[in-house]
C-alpha positions as CSV (number, residue, x, y, z in Angstrom):
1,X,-32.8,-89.7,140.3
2,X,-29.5,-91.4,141.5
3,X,-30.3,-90.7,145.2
4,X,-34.0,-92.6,144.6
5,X,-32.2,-95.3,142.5
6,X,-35.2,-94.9,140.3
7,X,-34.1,-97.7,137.7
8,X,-35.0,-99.9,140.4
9,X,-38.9,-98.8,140.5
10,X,-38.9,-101.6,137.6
11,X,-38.8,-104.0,140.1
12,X,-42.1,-103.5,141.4
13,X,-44.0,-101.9,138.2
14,X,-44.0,-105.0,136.0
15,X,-45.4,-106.4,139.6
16,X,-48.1,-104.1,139.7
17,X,-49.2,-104.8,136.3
18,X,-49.0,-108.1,136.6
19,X,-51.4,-108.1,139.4
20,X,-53.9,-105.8,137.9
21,X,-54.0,-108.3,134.8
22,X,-54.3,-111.5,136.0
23,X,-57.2,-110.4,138.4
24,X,-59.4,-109.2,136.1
25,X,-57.4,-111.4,132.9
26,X,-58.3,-108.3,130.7
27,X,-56.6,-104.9,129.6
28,X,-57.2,-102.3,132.8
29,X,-58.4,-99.2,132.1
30,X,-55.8,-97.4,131.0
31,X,-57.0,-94.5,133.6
32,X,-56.1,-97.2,136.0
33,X,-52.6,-98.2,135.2
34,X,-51.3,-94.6,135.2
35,X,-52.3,-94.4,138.5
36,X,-51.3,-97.1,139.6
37,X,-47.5,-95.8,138.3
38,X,-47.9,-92.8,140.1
39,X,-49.4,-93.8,142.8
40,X,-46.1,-96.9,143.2
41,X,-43.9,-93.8,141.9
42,X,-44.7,-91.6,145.2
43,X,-45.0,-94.2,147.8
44,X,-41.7,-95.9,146.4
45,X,-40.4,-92.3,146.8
46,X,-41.3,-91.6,149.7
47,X,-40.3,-95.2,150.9
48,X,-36.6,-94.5,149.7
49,X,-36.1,-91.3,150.9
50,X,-37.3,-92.8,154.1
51,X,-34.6,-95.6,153.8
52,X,-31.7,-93.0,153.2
53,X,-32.3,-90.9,156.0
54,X,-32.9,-93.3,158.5
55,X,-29.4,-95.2,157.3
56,X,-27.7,-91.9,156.7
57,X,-25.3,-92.2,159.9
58,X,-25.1,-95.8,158.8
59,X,-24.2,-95.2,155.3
60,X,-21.3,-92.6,155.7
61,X,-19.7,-95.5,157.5
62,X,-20.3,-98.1,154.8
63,X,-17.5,-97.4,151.7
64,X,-20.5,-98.7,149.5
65,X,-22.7,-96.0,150.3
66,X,-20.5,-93.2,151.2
67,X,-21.0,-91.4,148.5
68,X,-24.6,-91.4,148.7
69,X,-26.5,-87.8,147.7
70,X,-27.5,-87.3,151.3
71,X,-24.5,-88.6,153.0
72,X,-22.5,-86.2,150.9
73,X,-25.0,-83.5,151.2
74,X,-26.1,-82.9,147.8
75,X,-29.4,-83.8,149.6
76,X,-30.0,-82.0,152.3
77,X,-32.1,-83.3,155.8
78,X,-34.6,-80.7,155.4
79,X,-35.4,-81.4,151.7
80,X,-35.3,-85.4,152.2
81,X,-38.0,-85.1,155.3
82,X,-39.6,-82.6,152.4
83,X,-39.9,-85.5,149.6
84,X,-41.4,-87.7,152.3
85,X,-44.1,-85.6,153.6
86,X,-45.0,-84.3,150.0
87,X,-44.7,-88.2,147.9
88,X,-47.0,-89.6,150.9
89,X,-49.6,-86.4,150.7
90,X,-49.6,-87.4,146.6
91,X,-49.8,-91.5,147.2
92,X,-52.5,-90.9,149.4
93,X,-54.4,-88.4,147.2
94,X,-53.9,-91.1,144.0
95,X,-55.2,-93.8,146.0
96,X,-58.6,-91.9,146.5
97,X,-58.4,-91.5,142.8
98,X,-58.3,-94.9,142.0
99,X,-61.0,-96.6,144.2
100,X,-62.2,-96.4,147.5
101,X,-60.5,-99.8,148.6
102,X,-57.2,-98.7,147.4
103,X,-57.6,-95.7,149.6
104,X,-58.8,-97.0,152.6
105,X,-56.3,-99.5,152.7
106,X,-53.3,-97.2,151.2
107,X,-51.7,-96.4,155.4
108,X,-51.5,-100.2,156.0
109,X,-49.9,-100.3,152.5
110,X,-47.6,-97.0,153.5
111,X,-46.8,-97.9,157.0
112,X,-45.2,-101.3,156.0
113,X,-43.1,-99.3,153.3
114,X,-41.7,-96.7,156.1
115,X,-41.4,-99.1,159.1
116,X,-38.9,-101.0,156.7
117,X,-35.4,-99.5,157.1
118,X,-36.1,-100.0,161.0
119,X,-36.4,-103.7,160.7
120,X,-33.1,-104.7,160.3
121,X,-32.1,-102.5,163.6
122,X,-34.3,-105.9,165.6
123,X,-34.8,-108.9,163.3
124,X,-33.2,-110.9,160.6
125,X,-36.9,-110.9,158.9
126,X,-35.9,-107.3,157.7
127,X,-35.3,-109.3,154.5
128,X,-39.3,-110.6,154.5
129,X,-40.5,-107.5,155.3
130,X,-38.5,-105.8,152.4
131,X,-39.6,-108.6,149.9
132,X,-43.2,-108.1,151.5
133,X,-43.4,-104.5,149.8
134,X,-42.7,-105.9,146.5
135,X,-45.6,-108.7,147.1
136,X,-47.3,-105.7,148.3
137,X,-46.7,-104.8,144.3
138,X,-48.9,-107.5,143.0
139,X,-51.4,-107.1,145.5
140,X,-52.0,-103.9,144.9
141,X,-52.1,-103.4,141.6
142,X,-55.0,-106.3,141.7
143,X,-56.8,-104.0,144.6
144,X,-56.8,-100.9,141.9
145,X,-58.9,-102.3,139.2
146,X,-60.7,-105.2,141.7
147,X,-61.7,-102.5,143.6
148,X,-63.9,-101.2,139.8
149,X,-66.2,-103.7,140.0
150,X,-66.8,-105.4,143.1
151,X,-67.8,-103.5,146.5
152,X,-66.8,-106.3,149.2
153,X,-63.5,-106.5,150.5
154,X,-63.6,-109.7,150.9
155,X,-64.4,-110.4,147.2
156,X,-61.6,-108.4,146.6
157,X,-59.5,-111.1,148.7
158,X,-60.7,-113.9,146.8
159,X,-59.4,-112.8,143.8
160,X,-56.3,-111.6,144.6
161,X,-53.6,-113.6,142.8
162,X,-51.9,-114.8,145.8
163,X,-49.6,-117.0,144.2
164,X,-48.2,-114.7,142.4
165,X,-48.1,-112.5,145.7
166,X,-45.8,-115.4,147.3
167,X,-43.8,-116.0,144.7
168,X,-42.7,-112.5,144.2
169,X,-41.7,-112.5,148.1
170,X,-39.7,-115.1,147.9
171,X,-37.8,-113.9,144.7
172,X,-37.1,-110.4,146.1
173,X,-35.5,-112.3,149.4
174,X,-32.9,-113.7,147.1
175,X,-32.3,-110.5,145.2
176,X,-32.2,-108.1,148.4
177,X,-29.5,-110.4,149.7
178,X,-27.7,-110.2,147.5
179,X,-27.3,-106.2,148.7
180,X,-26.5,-107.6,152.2
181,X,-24.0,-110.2,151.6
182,X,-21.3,-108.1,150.6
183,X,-22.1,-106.1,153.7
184,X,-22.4,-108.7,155.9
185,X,-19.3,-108.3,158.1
186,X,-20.1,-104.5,158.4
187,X,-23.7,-104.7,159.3
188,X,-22.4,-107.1,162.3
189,X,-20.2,-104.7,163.8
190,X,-23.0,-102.1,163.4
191,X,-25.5,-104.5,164.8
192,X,-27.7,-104.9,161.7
193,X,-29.4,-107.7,161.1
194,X,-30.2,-109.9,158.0
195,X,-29.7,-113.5,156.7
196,X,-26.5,-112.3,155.4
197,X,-25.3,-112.1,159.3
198,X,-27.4,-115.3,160.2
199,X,-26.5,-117.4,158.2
200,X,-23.2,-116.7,156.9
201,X,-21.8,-118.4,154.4
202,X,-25.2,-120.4,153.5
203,X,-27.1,-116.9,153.3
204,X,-26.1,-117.6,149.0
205,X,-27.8,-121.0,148.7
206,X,-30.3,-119.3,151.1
207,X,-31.0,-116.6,148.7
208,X,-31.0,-119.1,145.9
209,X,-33.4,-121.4,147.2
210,X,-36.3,-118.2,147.8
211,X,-35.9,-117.7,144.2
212,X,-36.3,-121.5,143.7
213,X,-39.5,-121.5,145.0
214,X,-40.6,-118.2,143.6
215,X,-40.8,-119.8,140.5
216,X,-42.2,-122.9,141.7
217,X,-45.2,-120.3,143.1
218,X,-45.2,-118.6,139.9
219,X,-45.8,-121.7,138.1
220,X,-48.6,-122.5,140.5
221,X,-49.8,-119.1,139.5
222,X,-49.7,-119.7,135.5
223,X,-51.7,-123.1,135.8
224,X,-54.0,-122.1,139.0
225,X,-55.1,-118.8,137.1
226,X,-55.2,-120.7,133.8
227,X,-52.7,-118.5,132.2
228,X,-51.3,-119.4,129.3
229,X,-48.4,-120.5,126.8
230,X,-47.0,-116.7,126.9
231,X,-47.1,-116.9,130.5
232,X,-45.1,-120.4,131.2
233,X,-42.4,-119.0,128.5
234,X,-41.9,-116.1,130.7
235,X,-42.5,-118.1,134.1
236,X,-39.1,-120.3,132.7
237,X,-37.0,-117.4,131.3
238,X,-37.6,-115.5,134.6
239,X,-36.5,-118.2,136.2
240,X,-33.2,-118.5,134.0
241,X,-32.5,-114.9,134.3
242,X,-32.2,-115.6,138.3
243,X,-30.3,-118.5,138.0
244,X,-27.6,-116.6,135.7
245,X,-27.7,-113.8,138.7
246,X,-27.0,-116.6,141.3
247,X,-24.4,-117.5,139.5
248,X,-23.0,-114.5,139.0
249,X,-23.1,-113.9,142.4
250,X,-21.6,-117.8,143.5
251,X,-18.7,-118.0,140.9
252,X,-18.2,-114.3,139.7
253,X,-18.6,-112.7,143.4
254,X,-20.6,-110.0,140.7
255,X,-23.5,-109.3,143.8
256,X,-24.0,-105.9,141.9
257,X,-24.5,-107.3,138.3
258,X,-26.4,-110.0,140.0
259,X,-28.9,-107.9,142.2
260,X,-29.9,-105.5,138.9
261,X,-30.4,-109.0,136.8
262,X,-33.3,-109.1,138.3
263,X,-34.8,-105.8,137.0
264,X,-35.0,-107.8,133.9
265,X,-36.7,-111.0,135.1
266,X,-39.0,-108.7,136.7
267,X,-39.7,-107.3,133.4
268,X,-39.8,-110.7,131.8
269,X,-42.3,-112.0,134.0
270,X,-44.3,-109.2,134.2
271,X,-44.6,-108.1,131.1
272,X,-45.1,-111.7,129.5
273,X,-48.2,-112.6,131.8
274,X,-49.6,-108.8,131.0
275,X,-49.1,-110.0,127.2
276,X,-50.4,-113.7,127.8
277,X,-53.7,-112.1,129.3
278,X,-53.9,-109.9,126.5
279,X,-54.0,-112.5,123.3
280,X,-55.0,-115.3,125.5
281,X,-53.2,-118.0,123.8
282,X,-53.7,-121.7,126.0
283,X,-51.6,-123.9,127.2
């Protein structure tokens, strides 16, 4: 559990719900949702396992993440590469459980995961594409239970709800910064790349203004989708959770404390718009 850092699957969970809600703006099956946590559960494991081993040379030099499982060997190689192969076989088999368009569509959804911790080796964007899996969240957990009751891709598209896609990019930028700016000085001499290195001492106010707009898109998202008073409440509380974070992170130096804050505005957010959908009380 400590080498997957599983608390942090609550990241992208309340995300999946939250998609699956607000596209249908009813109670999914509840066949649906526990697939949908197993199927996020495997990939995220696979996906993480992925992350340490490709790092693992990288970590044993970082003092933050020397005394990671597989850097110390608790884990070994062989039974890391193990987990991969196995948690993919599973995500992929769940997918084909859930609906055809969730299978079909599950390698784009698994190559993005896996080409991650690679990313950072060429581009600063290593950040996007990180934040990218947890809009990935949303959007799939809108694909499982679209994917019920209409047949065209494209219709699927349509009612994807793509602001709240957006917005949760540009919050998980802010909060997977604040991973890198502690590290920044070490990932330049190892040639890493991220906004932390970029931009230096504006990577904070970087971070903080991602998260700025996330909300803004998640407010777009509560009036577009005609959510309702549940919904803004949590849209506003998310947002003061992150702002408590960044300035835990500006005044405390707490990046740590900061960057697991926002496991709870994730669960905030998530699980008020889930609620919101369910009693349908308006604005």
């Amino acid at each position: 559990m400590r080498f997957l850092r599983i608390e942090q699957v609550l990241f992208s969970l309340p995300m999946a719900y939250l998609g699956a809600f607000v596209a249908i703006r009813k109670i999914p099956p509840i066949s649906i949702l526990i697939l949908i946590f197993f199927a996020l559960f495997f990939l995220r494991t696979a996906g993480m396992t992925n992350d340490n081993l490709a790092d693992v040379e990288i970590d044993a030099k970082n003092p933050r993440t020397r005394n990671r499982p597989l850097v110390t060997g608790a884990i070994k190689i062989s039974e890391a590469k193990l987990m991969i192969i196995s948690s993919l076989v599973l995500f992929f088999l769940i997918t084909y459980f859930i609906n055809i368009w969730a299978f079909i569509l599950s390698p784009i959804v698994a190559l993005i995961v896996m080409s991650y911790p690679y990313m950072k080796r060429y581009t600063a964007f290593a950040n996007y594409h990180l934040a990218s899996i947890q809009g990935l969240a949303v959007f799939s957990g809108a694909v499982a239970v679209l994917g019920i009751y209409y047949n065209s891709l494209s219709q699927i598209f349509l009612r994807i709800p793509w602001f709240f896609v957006i917005g949760t990019i540009l919050w998980a930028v802010g909060f997977d910064l604040y991973n890198h700016i502690p590290d920044a000085q070490f990932d330049k001499q190892m040639g890493l790349h991220s906004f932390a290195v970029l931009l230096g001492d504006k990577a904070l106010i970087f971070a903080g203004l991602n998260q700025l707009f996330s909300v803004i898109f998640d407010f777009i998202g509560d009036i577009y989708y005609n959510l309702g008073i549940i919904a803004i409440v949590s849209t506003i509380i998310h947002g003061i959770i992150m702002a408590y974070a960044y300035y835990l992170a500006s005044r405390k130096n707490d990046f740590g404390k900061a960057f697991y804050y926002n496991i709870y505005s994730s669960i905030v957010l998530g699980l008020g718009i889930d609620i919101d959908v369910i009693l349908g009380i308006p604005f």
